[in-house]
DSSP file (Angstrom, degrees, kcal/mol; ACC not computed):
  #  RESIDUE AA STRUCTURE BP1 BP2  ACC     N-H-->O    O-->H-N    N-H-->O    O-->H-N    TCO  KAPPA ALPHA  PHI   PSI    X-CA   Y-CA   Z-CA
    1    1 A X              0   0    0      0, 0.0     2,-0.4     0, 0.0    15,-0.0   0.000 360.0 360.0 360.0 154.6   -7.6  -20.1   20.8
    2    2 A X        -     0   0    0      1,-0.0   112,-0.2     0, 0.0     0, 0.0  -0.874 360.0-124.0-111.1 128.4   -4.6  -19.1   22.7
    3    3 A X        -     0   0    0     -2,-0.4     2,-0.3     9,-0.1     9,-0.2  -0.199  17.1-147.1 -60.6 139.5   -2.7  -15.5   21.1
    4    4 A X  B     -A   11   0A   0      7,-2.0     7,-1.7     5,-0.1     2,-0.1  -0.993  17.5-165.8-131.2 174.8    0.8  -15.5   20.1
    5    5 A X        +     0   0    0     -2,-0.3     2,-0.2     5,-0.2     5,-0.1  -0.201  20.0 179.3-115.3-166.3    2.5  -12.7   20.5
    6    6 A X  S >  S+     0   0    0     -2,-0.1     3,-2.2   105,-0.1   103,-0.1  -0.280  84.2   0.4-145.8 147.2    6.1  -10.9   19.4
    7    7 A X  T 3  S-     0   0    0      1,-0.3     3,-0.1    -2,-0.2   102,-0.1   0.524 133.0 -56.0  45.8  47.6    7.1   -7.6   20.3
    8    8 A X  T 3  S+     0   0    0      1,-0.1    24,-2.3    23,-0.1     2,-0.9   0.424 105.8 129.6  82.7   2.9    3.8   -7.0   22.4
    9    9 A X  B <   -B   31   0B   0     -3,-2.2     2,-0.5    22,-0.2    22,-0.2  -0.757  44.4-161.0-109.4 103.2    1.8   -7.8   19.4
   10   10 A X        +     0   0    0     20,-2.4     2,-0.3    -2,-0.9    -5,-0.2  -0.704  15.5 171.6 -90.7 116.5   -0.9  -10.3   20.0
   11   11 A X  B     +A    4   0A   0     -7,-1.7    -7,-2.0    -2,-0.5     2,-0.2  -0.837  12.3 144.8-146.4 128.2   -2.4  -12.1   16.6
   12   12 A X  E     -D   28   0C   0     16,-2.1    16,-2.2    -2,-0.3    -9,-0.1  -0.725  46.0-112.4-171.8 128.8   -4.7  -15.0   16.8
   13   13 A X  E     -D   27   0C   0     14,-0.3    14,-0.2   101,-0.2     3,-0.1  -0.313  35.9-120.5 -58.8 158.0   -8.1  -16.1   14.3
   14   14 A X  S    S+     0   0    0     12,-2.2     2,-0.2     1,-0.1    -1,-0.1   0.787  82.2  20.0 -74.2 -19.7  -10.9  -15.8   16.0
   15   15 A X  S    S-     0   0    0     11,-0.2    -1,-0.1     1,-0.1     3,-0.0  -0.881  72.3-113.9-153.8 162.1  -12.0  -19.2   15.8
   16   16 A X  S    S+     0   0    0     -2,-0.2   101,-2.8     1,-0.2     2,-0.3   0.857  95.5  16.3 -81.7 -50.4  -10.8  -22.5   15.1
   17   17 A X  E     -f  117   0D   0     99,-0.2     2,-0.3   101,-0.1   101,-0.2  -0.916  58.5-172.5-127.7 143.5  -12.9  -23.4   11.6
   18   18 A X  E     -f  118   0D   0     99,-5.4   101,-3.1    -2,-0.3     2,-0.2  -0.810  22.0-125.5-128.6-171.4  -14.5  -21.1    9.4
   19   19 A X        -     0   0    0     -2,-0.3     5,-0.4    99,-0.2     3,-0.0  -0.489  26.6-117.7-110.3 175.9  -16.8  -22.2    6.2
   20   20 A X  S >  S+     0   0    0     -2,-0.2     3,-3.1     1,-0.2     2,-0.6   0.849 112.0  68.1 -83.7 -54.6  -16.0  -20.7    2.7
   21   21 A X  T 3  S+     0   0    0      1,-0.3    -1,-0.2     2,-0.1    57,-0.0   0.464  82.3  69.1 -29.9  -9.2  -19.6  -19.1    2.9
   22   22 A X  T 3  S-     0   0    0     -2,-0.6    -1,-0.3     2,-0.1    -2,-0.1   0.321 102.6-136.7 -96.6  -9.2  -18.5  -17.0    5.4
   23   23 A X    <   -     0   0    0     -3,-3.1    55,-0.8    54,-0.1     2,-0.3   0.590  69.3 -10.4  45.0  24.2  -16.1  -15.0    2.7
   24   24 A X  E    S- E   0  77C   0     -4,-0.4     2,-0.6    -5,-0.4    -5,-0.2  -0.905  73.2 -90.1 168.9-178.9  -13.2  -14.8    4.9
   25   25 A X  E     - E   0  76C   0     51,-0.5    51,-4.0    -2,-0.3     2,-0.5  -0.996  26.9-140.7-137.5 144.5  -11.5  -15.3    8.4
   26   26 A X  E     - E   0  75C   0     -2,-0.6   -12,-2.2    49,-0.2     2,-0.5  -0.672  18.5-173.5 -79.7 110.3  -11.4  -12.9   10.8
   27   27 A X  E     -DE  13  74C   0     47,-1.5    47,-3.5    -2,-0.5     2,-0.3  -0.955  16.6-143.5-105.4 137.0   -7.9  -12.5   13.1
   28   28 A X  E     -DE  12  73C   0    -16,-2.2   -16,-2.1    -2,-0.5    45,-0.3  -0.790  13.6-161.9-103.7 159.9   -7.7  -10.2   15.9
   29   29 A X        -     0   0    0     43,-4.1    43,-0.3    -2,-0.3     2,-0.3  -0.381  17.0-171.7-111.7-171.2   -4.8   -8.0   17.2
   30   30 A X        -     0   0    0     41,-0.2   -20,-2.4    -2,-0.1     2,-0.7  -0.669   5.9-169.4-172.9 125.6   -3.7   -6.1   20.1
   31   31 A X  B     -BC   9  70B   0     39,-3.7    39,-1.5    -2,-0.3   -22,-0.2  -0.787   2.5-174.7-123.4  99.0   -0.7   -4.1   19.6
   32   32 A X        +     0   0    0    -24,-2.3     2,-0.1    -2,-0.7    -1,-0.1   0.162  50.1 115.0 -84.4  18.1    0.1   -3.0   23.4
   33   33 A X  S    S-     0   0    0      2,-0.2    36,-1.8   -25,-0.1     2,-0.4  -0.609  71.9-132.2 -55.4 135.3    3.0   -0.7   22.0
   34   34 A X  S    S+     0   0    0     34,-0.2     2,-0.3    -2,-0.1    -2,-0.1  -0.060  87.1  52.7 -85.3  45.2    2.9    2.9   22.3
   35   35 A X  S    S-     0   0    0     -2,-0.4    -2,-0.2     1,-0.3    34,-0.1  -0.995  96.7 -77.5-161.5 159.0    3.7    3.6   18.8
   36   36 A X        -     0   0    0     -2,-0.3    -1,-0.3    62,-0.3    31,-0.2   0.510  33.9-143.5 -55.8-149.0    2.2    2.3   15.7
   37   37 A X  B     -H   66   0E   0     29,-1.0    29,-3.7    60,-0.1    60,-0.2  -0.552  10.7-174.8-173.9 104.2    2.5   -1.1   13.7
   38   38 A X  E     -I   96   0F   0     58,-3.6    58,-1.2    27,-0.2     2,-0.2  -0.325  19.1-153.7 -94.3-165.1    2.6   -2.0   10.0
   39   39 A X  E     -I   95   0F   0     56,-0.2     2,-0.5    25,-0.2    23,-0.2  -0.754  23.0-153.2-162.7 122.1    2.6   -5.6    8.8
   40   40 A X  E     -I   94   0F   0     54,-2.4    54,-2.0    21,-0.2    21,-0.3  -0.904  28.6-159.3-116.1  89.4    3.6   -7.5    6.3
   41   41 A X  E     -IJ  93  60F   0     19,-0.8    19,-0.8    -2,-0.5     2,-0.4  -0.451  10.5-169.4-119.4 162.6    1.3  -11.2    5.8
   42   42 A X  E     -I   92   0F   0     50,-1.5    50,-2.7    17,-0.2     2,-0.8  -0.926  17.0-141.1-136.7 113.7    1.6  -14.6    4.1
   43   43 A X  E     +IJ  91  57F   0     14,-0.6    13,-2.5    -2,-0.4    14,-1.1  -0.720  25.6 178.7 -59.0  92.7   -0.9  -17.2    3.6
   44   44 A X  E     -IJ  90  55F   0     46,-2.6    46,-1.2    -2,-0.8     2,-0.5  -0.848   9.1-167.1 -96.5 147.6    0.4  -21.1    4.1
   45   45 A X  E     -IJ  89  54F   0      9,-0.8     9,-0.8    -2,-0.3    44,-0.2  -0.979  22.7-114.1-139.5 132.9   -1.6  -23.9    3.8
   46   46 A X  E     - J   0  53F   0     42,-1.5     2,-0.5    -2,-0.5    42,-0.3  -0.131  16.8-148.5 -69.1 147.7   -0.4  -27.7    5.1
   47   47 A X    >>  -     0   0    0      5,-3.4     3,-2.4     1,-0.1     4,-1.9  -0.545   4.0-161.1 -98.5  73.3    0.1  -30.4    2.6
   48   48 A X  T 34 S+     0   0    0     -2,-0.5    -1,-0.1     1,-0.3    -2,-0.0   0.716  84.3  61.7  -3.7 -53.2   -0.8  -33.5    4.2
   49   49 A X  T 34 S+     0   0    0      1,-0.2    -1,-0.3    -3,-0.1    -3,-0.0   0.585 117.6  20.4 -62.0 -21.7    1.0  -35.2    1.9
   50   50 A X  T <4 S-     0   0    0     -3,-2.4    -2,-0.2     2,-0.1    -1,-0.2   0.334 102.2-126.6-140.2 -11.2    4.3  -34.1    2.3
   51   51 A X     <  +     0   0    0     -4,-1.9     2,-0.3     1,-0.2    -3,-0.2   0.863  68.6 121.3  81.1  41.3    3.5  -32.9    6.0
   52   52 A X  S    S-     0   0    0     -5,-0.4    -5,-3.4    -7,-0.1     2,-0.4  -0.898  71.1-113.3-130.5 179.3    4.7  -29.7    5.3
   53   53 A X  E     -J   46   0F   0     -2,-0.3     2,-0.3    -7,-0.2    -7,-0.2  -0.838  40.8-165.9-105.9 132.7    3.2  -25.5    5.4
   54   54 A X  E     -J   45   0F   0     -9,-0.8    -9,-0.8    -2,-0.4     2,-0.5  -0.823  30.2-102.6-113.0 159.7    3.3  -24.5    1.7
   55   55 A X  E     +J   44   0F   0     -2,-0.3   -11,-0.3   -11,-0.2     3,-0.1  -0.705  41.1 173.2 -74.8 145.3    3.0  -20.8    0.8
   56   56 A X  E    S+     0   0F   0    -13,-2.5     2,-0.2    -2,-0.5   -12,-0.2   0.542  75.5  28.2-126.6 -26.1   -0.8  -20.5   -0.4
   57   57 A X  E    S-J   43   0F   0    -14,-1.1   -14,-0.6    25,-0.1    -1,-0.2  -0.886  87.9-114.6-150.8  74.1   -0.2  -16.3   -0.7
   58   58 A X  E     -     0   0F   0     -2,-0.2   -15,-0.3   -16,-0.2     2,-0.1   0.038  43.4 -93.2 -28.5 149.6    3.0  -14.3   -1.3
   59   59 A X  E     +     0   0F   0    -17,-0.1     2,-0.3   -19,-0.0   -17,-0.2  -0.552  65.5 155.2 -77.5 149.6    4.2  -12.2    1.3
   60   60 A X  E     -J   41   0F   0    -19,-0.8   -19,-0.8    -2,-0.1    -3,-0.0  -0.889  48.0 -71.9-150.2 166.3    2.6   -8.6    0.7
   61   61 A X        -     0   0    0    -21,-0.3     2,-0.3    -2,-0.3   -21,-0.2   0.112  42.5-128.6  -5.4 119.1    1.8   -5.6    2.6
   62   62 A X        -     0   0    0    -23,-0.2     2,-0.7     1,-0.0    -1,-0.1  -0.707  30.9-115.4 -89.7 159.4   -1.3   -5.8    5.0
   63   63 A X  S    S+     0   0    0     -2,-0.3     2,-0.1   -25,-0.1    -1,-0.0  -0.889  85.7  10.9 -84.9 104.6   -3.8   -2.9    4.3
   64   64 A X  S    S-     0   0    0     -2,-0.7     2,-0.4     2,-0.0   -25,-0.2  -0.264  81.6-128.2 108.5 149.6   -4.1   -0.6    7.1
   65   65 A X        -     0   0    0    -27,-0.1     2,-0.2    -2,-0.1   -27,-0.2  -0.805  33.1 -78.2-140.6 177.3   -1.5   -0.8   10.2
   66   66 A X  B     -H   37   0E   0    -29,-3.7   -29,-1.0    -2,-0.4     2,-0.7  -0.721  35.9-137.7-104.0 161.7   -2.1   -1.0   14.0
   67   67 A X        -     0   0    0      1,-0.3   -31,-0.2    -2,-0.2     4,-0.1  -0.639  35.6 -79.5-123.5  56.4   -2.9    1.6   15.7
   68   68 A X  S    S-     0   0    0     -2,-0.7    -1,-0.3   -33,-0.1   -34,-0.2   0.666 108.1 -12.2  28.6 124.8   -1.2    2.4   19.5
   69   69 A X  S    S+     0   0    0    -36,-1.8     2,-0.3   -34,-0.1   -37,-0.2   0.746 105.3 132.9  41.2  58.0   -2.6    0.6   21.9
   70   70 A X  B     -C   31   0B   0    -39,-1.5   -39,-3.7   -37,-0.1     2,-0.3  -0.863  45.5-142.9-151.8 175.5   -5.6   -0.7   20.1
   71   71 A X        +     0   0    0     -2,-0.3     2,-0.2   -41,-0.2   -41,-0.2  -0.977  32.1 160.5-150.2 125.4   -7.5   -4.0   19.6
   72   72 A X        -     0   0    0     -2,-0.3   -43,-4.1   -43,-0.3     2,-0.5  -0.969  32.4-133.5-156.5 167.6   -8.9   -4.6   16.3
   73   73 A X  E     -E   28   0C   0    -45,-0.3     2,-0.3    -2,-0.2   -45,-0.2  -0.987  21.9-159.6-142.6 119.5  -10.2   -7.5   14.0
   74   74 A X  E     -E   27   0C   0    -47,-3.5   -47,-1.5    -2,-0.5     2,-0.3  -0.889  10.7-140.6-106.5 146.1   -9.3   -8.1    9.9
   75   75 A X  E     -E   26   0C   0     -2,-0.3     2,-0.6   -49,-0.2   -49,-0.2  -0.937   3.9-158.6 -59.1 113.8  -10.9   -9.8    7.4
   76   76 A X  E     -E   25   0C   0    -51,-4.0   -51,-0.5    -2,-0.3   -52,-0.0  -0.750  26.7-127.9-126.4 116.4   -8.9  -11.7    5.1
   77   77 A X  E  >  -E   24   0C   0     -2,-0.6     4,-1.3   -53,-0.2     5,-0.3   0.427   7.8-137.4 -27.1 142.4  -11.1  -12.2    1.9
   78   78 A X  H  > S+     0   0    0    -55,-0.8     4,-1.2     3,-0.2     5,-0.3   0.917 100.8  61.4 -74.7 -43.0  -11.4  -16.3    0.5
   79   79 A X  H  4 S+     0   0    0      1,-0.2    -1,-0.2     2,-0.2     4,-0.1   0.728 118.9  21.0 -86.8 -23.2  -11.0  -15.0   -3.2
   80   80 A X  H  4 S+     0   0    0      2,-0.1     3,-0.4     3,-0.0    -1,-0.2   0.891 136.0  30.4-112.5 -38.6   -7.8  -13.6   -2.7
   81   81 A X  H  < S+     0   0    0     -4,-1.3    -2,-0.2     1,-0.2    -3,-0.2   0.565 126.1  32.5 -48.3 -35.0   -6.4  -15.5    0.5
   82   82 A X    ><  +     0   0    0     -4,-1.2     3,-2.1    -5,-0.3    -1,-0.2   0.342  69.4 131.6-123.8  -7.2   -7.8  -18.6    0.5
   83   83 A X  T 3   +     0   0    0     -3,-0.4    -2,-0.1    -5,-0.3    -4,-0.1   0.736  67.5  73.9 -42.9 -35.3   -8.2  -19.5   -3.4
   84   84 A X  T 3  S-     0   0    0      1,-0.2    -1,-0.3    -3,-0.1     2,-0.1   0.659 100.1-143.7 -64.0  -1.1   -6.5  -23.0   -2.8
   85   85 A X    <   +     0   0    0     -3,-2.1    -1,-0.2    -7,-0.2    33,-0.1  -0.467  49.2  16.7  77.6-156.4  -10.0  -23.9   -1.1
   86   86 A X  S    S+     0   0    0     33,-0.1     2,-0.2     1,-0.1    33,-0.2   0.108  85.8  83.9 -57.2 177.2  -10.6  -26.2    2.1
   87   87 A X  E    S-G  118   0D   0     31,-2.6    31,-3.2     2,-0.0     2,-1.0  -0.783  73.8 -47.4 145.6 172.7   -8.1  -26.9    4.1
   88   88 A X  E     +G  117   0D   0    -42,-0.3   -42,-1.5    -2,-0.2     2,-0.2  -0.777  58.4 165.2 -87.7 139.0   -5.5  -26.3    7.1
   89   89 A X  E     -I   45   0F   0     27,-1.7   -44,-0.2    -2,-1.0     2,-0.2  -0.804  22.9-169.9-122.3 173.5   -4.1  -23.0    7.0
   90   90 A X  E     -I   44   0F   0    -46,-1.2   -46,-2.6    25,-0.2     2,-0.4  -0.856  21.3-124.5-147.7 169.2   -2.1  -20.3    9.1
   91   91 A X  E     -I   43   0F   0     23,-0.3    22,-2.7    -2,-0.2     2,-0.5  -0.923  20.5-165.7-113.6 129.8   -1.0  -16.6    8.8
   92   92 A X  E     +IK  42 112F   0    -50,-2.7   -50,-1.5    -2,-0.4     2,-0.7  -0.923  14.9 169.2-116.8 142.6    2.5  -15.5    8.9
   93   93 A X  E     -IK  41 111F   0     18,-5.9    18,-0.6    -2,-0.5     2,-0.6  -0.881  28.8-146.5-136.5 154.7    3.3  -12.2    9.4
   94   94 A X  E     -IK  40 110F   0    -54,-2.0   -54,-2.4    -2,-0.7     2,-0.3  -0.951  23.7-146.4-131.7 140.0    6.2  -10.1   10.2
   95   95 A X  E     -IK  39 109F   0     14,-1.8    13,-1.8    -2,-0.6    14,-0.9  -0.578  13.0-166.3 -85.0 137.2    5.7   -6.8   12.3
   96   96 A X  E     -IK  38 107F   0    -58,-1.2   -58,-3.6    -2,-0.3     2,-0.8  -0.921  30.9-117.0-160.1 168.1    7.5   -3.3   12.2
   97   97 A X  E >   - K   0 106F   0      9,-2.0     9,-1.0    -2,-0.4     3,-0.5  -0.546  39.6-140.8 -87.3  87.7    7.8   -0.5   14.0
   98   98 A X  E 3  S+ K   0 105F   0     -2,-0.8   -62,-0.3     1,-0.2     7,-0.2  -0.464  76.8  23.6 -52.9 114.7    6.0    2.8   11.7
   99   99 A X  T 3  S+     0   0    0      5,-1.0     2,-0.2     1,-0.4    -1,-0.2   0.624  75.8 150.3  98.9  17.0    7.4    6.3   11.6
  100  100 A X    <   -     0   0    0      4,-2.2    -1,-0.4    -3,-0.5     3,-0.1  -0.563  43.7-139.1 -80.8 152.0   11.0    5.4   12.5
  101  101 A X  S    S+     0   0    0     -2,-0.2    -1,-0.2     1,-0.2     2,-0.2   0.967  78.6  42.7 -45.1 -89.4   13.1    7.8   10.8
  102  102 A X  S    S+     0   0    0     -3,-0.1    -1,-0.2     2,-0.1     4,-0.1  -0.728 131.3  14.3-106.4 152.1   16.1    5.8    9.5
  103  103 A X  S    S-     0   0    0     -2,-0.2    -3,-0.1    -3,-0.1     3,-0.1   0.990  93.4-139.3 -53.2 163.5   15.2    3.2    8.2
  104  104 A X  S    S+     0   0    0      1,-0.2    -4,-2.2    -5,-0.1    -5,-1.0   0.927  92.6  35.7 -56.2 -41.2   11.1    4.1    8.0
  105  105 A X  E    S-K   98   0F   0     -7,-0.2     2,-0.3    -6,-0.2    -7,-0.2  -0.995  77.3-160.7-121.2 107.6    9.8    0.8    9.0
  106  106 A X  E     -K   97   0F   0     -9,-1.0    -9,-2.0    -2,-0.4     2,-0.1  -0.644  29.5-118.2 -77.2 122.9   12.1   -1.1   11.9
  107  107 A X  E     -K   96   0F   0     -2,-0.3   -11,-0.2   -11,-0.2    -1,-0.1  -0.500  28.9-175.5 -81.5 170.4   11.2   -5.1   11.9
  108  108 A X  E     -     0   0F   0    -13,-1.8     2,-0.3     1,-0.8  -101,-0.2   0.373  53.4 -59.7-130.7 -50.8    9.8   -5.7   15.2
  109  109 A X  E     -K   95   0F   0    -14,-0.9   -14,-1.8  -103,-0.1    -1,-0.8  -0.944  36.4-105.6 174.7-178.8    9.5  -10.0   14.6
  110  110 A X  E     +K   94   0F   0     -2,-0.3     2,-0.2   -16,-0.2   -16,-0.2  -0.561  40.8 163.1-140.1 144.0    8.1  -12.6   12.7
  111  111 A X  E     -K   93   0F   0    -18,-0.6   -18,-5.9    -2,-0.2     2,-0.3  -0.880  23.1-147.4-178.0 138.6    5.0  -14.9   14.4
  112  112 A X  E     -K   92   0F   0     -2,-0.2   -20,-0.3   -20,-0.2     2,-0.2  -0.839  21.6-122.4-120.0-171.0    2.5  -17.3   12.7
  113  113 A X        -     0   0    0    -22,-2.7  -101,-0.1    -2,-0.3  -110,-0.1  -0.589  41.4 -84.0-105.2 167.1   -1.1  -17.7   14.1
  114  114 A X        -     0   0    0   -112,-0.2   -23,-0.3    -2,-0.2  -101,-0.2  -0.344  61.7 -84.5 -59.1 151.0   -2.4  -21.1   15.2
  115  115 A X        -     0   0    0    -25,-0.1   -25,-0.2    -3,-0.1     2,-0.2  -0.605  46.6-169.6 -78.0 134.1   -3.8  -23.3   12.4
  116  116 A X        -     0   0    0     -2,-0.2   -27,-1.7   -27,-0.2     2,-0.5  -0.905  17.5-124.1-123.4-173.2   -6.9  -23.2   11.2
  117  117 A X  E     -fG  17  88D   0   -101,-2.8   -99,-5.4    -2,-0.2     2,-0.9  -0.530   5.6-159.3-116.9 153.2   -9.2  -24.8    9.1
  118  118 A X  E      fG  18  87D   0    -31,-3.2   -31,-2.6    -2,-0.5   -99,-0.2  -0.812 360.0 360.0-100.0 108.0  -11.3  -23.6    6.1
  119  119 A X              0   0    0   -101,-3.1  -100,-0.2    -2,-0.9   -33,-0.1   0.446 360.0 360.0 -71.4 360.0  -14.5  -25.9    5.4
C-alpha cells in the first residue's frame, strides 16, 4: 500500500484487509520532522448504499505522539474503533506540530489513509 503523506508525515495500514480476530489494525508512521508530532484521529466507514465515508469514530486525541524522526506502528483496538463490524474503512487524522509556544499545538494538515477492509 502506497503512504500518504502531509507535512513530512507518512501514515498508511499496513495491509490491505485485516480479520476482526486479529483485534485491531495496525498503521504505520514516519514523521521525517525534526520536532515532535501529536495527532488527532477519526474512524469512517463507507456506506455502500449511499456511496459515501460516514464517521464510524469521533475525532479524539491519539494516545502517544510521534517522536522526531522516528518510524513506528499503532494499533487501533476493534472494540473501540471498529464496533460497526466488517467493512470498508479509513483513518483520518489531522497532525500538529508539539511544544510550540503560542499556540501549544500548531496544525501541521489533515490526510486520510487508503481504505481498508475489516473481515
Amino acid at each position: 500500500m502506497t503512504s500518504k503523506n502531509v507535512s513530512n508525515i507518512y501514515v498508511n495500514p499496513i495491509k490491505d484487509n485485516f480479520t476482526t480476530s486479529e483485534g485491531g489494525v495496525k498503521i504505520a508512521f514516519e514523521n521525517k520532522n525534526p520536532f515532535d508530532v501529536e495527532s488527532k484521529v477519526k474512524v469512517e466507514k463507507f456506506n455502500s448504499t449511499k456511496s459515501i465515508w460516514e464517521s464510524a469514530r469521533v475525532l479524539q486525541g491519539s494516545e502517544g505522539g510521534l517522536s522526531a524522526n522516528t518510524k513506528q506502528i499503532e494499533q487501533l483496538l476493534t472494540i473501540p474503533f471498529f464496533k460497526k463490524g466488517v467493512g470498508k474503512y479509513r483513518i483520518y487524522y489531522e497532525f500538529y506540530k508539539a511544544g510550540t509556544v503560542i499556540p501549544y499545538f500548531t496544525k501541521l494538515g489533515t490526510l486520510t489513509t487508503t481504505p481498508f477492509n475489516i473481515k
